[in-house]
PASE-909299 format. One record per residue (C-alpha): residue number from 1; residue in one letter; chain; x, y, z. Coordinates in nm, 4 decimals, padded with zeros to 6 digits. Layout:
PASE-909299
> resi/resn/chain/X/Y/Z
> NUM/A/A/X/Y/Z;
...
This chain:
PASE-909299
> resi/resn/chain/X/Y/Z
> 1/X/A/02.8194/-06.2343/01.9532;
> 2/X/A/03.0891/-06.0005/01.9051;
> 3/X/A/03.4476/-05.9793/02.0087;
> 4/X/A/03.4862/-05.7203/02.3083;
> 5/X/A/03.7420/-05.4070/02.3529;
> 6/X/A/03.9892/-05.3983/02.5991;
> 7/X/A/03.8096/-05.0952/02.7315;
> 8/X/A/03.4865/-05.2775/02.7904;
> 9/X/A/03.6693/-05.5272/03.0056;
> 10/X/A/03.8448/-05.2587/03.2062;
> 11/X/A/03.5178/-05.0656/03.2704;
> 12/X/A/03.3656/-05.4557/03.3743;
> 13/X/A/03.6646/-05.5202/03.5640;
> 14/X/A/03.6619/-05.1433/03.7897;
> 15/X/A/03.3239/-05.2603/03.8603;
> 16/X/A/03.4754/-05.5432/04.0840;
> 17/X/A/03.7988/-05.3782/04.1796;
> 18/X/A/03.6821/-05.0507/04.2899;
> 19/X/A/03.3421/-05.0217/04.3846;
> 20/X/A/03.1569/-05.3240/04.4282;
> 21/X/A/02.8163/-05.1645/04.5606;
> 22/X/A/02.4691/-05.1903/04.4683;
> 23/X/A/02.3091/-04.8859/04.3217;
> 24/X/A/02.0316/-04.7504/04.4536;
> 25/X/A/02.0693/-04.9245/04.7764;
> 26/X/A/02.2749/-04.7222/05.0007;
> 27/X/A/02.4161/-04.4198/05.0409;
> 28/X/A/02.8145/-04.5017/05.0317;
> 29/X/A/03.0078/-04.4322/04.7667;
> 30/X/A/03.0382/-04.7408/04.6288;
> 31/X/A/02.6522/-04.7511/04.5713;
> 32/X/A/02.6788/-04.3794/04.4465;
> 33/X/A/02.9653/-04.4945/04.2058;
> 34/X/A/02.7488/-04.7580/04.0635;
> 35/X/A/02.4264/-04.5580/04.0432;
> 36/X/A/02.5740/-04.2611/03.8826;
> 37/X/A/02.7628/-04.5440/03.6047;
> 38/X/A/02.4408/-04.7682/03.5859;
> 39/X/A/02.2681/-04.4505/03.4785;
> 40/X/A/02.5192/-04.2991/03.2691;
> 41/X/A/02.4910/-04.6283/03.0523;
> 42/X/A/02.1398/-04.5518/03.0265;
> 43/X/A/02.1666/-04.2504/02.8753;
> 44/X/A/02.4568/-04.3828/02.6597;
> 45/X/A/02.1748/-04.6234/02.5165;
> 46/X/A/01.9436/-04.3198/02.4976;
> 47/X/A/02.1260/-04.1978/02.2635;
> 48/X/A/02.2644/-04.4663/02.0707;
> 49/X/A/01.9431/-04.5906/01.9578;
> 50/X/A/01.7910/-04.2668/01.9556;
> 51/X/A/01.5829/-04.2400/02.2289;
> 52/X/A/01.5296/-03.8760/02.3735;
> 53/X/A/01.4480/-03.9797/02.7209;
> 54/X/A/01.6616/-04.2118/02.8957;
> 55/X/A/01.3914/-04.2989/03.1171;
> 56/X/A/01.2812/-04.5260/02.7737;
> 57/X/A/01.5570/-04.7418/02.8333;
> 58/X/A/01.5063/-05.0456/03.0707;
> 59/X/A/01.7974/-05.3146/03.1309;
> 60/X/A/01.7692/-05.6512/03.0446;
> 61/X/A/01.9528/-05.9897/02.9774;
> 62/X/A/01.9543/-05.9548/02.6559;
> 63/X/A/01.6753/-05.8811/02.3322;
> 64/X/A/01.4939/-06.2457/02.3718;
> 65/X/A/01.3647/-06.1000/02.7583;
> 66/X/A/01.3256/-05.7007/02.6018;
> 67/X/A/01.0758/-05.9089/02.3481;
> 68/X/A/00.9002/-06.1185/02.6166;
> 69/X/A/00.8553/-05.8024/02.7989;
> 70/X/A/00.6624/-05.6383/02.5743;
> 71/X/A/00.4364/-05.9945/02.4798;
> 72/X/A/00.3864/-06.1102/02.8351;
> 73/X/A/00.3246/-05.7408/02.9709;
> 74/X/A/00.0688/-05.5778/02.7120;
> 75/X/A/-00.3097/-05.6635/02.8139;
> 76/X/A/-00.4032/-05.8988/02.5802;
> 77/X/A/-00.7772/-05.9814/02.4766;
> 78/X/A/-00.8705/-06.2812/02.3281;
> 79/X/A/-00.8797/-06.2713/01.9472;
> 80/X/A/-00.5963/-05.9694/01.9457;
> 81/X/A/-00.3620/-06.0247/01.6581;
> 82/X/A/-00.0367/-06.0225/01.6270;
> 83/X/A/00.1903/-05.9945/01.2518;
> 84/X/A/00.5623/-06.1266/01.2052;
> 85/X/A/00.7414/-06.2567/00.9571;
> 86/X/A/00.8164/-06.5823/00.8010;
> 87/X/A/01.1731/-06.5593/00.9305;
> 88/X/A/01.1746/-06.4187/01.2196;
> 89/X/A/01.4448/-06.5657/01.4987;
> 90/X/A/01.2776/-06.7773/01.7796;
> 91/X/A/01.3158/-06.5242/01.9907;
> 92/X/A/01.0277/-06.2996/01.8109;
> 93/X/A/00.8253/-06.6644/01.7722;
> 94/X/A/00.7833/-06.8563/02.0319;
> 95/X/A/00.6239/-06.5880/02.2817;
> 96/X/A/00.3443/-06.5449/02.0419;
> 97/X/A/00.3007/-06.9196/01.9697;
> 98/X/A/00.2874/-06.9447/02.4033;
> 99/X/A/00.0197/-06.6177/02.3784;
> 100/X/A/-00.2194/-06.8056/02.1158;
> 101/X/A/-00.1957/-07.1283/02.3365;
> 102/X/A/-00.2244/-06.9517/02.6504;
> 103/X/A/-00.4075/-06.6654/02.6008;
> 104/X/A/-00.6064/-06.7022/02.2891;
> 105/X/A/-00.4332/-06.4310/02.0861;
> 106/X/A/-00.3467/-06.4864/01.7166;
> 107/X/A/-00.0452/-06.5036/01.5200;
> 108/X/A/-00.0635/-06.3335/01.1738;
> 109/X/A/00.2793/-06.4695/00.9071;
> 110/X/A/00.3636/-06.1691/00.6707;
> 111/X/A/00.5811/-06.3987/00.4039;
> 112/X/A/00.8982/-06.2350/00.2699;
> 113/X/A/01.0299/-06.2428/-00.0953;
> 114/X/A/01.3220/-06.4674/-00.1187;
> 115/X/A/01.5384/-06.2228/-00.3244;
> 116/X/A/01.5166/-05.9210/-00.0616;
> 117/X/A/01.2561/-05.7131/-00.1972;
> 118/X/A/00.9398/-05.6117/00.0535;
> 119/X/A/00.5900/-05.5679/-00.0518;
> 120/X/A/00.3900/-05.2836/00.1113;
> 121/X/A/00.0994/-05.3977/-00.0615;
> 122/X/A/00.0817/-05.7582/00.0897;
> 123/X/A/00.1406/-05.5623/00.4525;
> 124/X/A/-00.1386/-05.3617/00.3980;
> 125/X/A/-00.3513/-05.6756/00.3213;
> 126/X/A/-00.2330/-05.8071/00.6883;
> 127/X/A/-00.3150/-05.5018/00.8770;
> 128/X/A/-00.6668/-05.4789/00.7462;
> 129/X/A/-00.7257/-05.7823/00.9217;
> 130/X/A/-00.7194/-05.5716/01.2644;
> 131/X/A/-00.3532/-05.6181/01.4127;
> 132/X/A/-00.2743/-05.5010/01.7491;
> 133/X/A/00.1158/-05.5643/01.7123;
> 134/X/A/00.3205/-05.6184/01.4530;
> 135/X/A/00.6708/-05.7977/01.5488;
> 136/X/A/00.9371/-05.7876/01.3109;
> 137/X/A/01.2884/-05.7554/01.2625;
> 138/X/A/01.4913/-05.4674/01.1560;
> 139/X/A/01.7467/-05.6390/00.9879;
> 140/X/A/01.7374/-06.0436/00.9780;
> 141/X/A/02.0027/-06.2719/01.0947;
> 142/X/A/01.8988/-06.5153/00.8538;
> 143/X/A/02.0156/-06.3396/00.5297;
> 144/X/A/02.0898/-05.9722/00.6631;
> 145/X/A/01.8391/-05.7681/00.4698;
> 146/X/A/01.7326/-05.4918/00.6352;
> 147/X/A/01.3284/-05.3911/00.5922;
> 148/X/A/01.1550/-05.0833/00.5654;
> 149/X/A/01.0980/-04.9564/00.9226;
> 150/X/A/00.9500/-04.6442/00.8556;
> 151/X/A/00.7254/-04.7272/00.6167;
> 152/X/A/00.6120/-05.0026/00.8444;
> 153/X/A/00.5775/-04.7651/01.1252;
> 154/X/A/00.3551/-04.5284/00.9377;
> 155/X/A/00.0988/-04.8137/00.8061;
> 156/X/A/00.0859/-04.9833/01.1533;
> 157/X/A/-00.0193/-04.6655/01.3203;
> 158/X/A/-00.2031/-04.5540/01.0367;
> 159/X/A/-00.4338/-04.9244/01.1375;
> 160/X/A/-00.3781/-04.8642/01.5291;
> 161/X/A/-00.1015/-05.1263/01.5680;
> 162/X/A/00.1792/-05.1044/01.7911;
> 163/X/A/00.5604/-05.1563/01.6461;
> 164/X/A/00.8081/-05.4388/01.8407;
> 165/X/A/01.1317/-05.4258/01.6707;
> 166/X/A/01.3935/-05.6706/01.7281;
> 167/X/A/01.6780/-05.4450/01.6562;
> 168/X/A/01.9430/-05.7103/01.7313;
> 169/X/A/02.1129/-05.7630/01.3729;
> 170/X/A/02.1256/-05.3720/01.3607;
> 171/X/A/02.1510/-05.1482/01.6520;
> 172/X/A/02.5719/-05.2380/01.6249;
> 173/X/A/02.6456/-05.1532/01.2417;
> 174/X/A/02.4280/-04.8004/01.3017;
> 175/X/A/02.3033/-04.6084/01.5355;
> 176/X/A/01.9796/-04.6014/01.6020;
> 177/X/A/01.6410/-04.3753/01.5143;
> 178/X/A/01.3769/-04.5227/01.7461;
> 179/X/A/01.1805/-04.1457/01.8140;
> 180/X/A/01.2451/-04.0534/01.4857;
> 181/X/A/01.1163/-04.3271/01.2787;
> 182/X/A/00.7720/-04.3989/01.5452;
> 183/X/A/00.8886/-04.7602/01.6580;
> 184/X/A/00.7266/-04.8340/01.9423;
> 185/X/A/00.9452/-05.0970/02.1141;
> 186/X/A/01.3101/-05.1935/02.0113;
> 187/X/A/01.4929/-05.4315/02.1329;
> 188/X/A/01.8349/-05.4960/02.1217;
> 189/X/A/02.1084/-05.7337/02.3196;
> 190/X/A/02.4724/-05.5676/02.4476;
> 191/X/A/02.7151/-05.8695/02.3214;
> 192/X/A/02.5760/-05.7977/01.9988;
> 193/X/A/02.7818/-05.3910/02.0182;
> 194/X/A/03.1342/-05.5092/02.1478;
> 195/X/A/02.9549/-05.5748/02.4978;
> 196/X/A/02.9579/-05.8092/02.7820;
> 197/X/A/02.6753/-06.0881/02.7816;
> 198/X/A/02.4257/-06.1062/02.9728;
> 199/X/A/02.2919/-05.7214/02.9140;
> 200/X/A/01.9853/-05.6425/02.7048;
> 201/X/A/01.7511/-05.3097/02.6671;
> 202/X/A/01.3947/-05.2415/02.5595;
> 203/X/A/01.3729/-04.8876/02.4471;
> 204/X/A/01.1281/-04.6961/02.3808;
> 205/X/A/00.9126/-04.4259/02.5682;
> 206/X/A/00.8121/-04.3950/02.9517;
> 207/X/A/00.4399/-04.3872/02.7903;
> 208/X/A/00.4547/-04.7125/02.6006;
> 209/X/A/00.6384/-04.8471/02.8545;
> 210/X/A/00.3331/-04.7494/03.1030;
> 211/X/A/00.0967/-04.9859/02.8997;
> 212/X/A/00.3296/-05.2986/02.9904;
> 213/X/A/00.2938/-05.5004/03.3265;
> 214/X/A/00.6060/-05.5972/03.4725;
> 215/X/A/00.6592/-05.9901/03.4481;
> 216/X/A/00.9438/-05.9299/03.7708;
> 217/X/A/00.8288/-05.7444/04.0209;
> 218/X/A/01.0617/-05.7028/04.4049;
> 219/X/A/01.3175/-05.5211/04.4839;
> 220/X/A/01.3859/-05.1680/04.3385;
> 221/X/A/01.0726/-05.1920/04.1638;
> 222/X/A/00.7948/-05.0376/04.3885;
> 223/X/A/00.8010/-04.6604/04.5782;
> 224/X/A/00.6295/-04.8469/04.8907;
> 225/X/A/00.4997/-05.1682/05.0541;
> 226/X/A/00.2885/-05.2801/05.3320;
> 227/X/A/00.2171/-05.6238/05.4306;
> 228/X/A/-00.1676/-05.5793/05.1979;
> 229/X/A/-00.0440/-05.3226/04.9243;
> 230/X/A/00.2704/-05.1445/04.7025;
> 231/X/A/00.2888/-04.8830/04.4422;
> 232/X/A/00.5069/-04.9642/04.1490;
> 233/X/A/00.8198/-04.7119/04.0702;
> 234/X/A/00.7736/-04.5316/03.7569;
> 235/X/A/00.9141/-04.6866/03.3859;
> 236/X/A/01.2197/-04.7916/03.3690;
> 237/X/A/01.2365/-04.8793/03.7210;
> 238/X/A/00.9677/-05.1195/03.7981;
> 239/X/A/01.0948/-05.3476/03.5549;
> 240/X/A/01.4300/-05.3760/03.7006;
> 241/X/A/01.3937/-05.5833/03.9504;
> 242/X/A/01.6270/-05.7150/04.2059;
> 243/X/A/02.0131/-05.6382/04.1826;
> 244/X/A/02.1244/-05.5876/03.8566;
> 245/X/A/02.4496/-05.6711/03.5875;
> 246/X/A/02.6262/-05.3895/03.7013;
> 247/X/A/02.9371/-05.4352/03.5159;
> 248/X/A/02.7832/-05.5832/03.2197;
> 249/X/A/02.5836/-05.2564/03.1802;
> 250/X/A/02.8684/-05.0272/03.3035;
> 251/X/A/03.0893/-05.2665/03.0524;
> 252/X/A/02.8196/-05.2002/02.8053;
> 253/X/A/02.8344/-04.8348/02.8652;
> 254/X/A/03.1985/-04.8568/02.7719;
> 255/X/A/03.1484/-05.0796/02.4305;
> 256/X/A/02.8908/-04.7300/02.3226;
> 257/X/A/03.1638/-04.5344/02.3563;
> 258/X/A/03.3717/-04.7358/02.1828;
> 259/X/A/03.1182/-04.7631/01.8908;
> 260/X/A/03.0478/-04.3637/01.9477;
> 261/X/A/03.3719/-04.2960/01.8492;
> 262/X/A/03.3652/-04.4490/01.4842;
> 263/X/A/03.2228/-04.2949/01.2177;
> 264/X/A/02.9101/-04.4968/01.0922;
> 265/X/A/02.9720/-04.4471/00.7285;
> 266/X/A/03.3263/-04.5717/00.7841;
> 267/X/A/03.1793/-04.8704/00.9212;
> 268/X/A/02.9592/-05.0098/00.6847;
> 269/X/A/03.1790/-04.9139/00.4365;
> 270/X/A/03.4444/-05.1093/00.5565;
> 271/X/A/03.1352/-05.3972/00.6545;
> 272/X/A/03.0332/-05.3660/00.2867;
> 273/X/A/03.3560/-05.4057/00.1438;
> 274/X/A/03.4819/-05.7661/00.2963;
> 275/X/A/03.1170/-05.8513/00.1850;
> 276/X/A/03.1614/-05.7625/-00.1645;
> 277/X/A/03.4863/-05.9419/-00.1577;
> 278/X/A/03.3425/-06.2448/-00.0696;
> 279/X/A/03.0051/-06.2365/-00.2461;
> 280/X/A/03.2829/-06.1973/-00.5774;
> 281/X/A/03.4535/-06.4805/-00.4877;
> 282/X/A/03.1418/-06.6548/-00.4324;
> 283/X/A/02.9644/-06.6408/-00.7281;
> 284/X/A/03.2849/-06.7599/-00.9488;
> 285/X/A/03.1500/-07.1055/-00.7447;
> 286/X/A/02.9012/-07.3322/-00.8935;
> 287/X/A/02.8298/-07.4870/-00.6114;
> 288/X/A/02.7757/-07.2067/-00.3604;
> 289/X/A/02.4403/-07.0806/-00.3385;
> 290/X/A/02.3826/-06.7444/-00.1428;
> 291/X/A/02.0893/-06.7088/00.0724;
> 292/X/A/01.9050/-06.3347/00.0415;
> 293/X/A/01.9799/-06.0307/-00.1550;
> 294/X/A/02.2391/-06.1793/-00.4197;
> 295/X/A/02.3899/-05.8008/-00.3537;
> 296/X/A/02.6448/-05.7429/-00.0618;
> 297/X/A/02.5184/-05.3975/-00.0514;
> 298/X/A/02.1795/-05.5244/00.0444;
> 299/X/A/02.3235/-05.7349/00.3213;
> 300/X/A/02.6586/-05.6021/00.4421;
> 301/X/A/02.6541/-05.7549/00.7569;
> 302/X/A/02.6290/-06.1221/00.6801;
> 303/X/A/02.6812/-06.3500/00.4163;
> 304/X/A/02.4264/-06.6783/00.4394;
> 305/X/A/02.5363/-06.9360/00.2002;
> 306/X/A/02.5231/-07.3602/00.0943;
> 307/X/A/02.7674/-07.5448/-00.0432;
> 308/X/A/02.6520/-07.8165/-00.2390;
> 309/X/A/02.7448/-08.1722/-00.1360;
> 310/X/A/02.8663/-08.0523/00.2213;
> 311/X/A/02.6815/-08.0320/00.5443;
> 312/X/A/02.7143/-07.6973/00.6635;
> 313/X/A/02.8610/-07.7980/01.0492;
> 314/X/A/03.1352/-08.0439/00.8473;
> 315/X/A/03.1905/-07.6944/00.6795;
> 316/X/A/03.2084/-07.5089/00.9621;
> 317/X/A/03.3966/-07.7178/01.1919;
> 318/X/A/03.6329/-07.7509/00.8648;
> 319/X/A/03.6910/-07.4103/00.8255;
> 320/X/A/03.7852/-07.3077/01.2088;
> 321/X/A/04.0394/-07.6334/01.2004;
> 322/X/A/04.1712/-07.5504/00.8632;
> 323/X/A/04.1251/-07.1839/00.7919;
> 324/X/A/04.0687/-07.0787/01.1438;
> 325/X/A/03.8235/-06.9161/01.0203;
> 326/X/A/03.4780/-06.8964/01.2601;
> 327/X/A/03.1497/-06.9539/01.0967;
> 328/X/A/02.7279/-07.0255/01.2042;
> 329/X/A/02.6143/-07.2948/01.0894;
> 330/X/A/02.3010/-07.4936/01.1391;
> 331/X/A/01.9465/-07.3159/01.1416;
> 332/X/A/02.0389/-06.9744/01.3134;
> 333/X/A/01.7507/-06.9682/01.5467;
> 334/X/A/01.4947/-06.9813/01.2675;
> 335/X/A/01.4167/-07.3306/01.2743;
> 336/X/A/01.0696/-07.2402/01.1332;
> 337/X/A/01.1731/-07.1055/00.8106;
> 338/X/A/01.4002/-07.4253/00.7277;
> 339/X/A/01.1415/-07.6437/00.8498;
> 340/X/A/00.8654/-07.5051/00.5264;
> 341/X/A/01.1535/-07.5289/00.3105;
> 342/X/A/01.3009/-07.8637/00.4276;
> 343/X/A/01.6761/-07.7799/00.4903;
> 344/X/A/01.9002/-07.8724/00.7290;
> 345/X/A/02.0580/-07.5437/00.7774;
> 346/X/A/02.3555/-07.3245/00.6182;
> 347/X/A/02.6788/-07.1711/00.6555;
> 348/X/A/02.6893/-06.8081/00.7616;
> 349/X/A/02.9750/-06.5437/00.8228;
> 350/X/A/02.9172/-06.2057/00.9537;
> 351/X/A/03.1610/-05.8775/00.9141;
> 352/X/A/03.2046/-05.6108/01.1651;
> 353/X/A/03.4515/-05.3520/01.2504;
> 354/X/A/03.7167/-05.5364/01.3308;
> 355/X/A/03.7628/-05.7510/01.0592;
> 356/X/A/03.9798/-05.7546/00.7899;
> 357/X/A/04.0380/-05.8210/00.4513;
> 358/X/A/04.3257/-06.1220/00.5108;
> 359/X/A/04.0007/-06.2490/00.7271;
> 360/X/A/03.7832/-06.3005/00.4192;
> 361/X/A/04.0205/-06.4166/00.2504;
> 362/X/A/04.1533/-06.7214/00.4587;
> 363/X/A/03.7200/-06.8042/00.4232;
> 364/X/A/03.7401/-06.7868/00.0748;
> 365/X/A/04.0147/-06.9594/00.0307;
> 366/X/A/03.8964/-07.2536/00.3145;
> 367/X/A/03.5749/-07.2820/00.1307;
> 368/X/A/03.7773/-07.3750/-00.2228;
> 369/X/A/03.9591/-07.5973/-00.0369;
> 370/X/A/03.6667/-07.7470/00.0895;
> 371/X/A/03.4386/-07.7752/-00.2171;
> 372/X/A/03.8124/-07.9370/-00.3778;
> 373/X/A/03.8054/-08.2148/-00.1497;
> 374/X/A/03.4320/-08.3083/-00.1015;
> 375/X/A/03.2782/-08.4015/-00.4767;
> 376/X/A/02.9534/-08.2114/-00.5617;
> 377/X/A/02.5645/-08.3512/-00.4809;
> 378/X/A/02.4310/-08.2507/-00.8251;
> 379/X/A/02.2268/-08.0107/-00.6389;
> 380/X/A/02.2804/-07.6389/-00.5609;
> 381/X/A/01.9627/-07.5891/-00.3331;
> 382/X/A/02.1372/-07.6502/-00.0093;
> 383/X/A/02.1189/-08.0177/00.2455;
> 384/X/A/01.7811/-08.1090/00.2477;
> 385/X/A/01.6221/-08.2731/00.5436;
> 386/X/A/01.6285/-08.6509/00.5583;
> 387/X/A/01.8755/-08.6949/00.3375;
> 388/X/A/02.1082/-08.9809/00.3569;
> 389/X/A/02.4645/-08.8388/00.2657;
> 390/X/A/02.3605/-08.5356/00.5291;
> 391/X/A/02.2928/-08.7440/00.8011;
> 392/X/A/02.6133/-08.9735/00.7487;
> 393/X/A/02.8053/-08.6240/00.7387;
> 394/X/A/02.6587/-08.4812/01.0417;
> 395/X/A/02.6586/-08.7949/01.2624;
> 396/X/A/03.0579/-08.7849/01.1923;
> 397/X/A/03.0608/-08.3867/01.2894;
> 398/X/A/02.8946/-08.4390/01.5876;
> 399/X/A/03.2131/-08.6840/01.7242;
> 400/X/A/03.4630/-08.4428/01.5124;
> 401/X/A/03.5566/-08.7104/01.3151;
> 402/X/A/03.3955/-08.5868/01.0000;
> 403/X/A/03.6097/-08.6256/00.6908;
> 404/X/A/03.5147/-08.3056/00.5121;
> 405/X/A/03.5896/-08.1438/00.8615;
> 406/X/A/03.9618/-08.2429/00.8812;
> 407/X/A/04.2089/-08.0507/00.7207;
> 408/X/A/04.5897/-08.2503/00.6973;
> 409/X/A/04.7271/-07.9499/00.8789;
> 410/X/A/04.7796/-07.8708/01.2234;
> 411/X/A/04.4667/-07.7100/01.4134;
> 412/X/A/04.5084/-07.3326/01.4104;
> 413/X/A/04.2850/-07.1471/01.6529;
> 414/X/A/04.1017/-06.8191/01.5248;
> 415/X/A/04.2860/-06.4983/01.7046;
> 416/X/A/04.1220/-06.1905/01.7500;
> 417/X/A/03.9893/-06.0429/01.4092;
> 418/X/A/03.9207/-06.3689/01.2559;
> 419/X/A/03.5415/-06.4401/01.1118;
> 420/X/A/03.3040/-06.4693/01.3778;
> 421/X/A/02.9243/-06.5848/01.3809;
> 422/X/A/02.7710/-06.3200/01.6292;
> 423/X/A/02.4742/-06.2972/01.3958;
> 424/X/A/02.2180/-06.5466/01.5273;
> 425/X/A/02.2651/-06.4967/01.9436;
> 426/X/A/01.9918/-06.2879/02.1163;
């Protein structure tokens, strides 16, 4: 998750303080207050991601129930297939593993090169098998590459398959093209933008969202009721139900604007840059193997990485107690692609607007430190599963007692603008 503006706390806060109403309830004007808020961070989402009618935009918790939407509400058949990828975050993988149990549907694995690069080809092979969705992500919080959405678009519809994108990784380094590039369903979480938790939104188009059943239904979702019968409010509404996060989404409102006002370019520039500096420094290192793209510029929101001879939570909890530095570590959510490669997990650090270049550097320089007190494996392939030195290490991380954990020094906690690991949450 990321860190969150002083405005988006204010706009959470005035929530509270000022007009603590329900929209859509009543006619006072606290509930106006909130309605005309709730709806103008609606159409601040709208636009973000590139939506042209608001009315596409339905609030959520967060991308993991914007996902689950769209698997539990679309009229499945038995025998329907659905396509992901081989490293796609649990969030975009356990739905359809419940669907095939539950409902008989299949799960089709498009695998993904290693190094970054995407094969049409091989996605063509999939879709002739007759897919009805394909799920992927737009860019991964695994290694950061980003794939080929609009090519992936066309050939879906060119087959008759729908387009889920988990937009997560992202929606907050750009802003988004949803009607433009075709994609069906996009989902994204708030905390992810400079947000409050706890907000979510599926976006896409009243007419796709038409085909979904709600998996909520209640309050504020229906026109009428009688004690045999109700009608169902149009999309967004009827899958909104019962009183909402009002100021998460009216904080998340504020964290659009905040985003609004940078320039893009600037920001992946700036992204791209503390990468570079670190994938430099990296690859001087032996003993540091990056995960991905062995380019920044084909990742610049994350660098995924192993350091021989350390687990990567000793290296994480060393690096916040020594560096105060704040890194991922473990499997990121995507348990299933460690688990076919029999690792443990990794390290991971991701780079957004407000970090800064004395930021990479106190991980750079915690990671020598690191690798200059723990002796190398012999290995460069990362902690493999079972093995004896990484369970040792990790029993000792899990008391924080871990000797490649401790640092002689004082423990420093990480400020605002230090590292953070906002890249696996949905």
């Amino acid at each position: 998750m990321s860190l969150v503006p002083q405005s988006v706390l204010d706009a959470a806060d005035a929530y509270y303080r000022d007009y603590p109403g329900c929209g859509g309830r009543s006619l006072h004007r606290f509930a106006e207050e909130v309605g005309r808020r709730y709806e103008a961070s609606r159409a601040a989402f709208a636009h973000r991601l590139g939506v042209g009618d608001p009315s596409g935009i339905v609030f959520l918790r967060n991308s993991t129930e914007a996902i689950n939407l769209v698997g539990q509400g679309l009229p499945w058949e038995r025998g329907d297939r659905v396509l992901i990828s081989d490293r796609e975050h649990n969030s975009n993988l356990i739905v359809w593993q419940r669907l095939a149990r539950e409902r008989g549907i299949r799960v089709e694995v498009l695998p993904l090169d290693d190094g970054g690069a995407f094969d049409g080809d091989l996605l063509e092979e999939r879709l002739a098998r007759g897919v009805r969705l394909v799920s992927l992500f737009h860019t991964s919080n695994l290694d950061g590459r980003t794939l080929p959405v609009r090519e992936i678009v066309e050939r879906a519809h060119d087959r008759g398959a729908r387009v889920l994108v988990d937009g997560c990784q992202a929606a907050p380094h750009a802003p988004g093209a949803v009607d433009r590039l075709g994609i069906d369903y996009y989902a994204v979480s708030g905390h992810k933008m400079l947000g409050p938790t706890g907000t979510g939104v599926l976006a896409s188009s009243p007419d796709r969202l038409g085909e979904l059943r709600p998996v909520l239904v209640g309050g504020e979702t229906v026109e009428w009721s009688t004690l045999t019968d109700h009608a169902l409010r149009p999309p967004p509404y009827r899958f909104e139900a019962g009183l909402q996060n009002y100021a998460g989404i009216i904080g998340a409102g504020a964290a659009l604007d905040y985003l609004g006002a940078l320039d893009p370019d600037e920001m992946r520039a700036h992204e791209l840059a503390l990468n570079e500096r670190v994938t430099r420094a990296f690859a001087e290192e032996p003993r540091i193997r990056i995960l991905g793209p062995p380019a920044a510029a084909d990742r610049p929101s994350l660098v995924a990485f192993t350091l021989d001879g350390v687990d990567p939570h000793s290296a994480a909890l060393f690096l916040d107690e020594a560096s105060g530095v704040m890194v991922r570590s473990g499997r990121h959510c995507v348990h299933s692609w460690y688990a076919e490669r029999g690792l443990e997990g990794n390290v991971r650090a991701s780079f957004y607007v407000y970090n800064t270049v004395a930021d990479v550097d106190a991980l750079i320089a915690g990671v020598r430190e690191l690798l200059a007190r723990v002796p190398a494996s012999g290995t460069s392939a990362g902690t493999r599963s079972g093995s004896p030195r990484a369970a040792t290490v990790r029993r000792r991380a899990a008391g924080s007692t871990a000797t490649a954990a401790r640092s002689d020094r004082p423990r420093r906690r990480a400020g605002p603008g230090r590292a953070g690991s906002g890249a696996g949450s949905r």
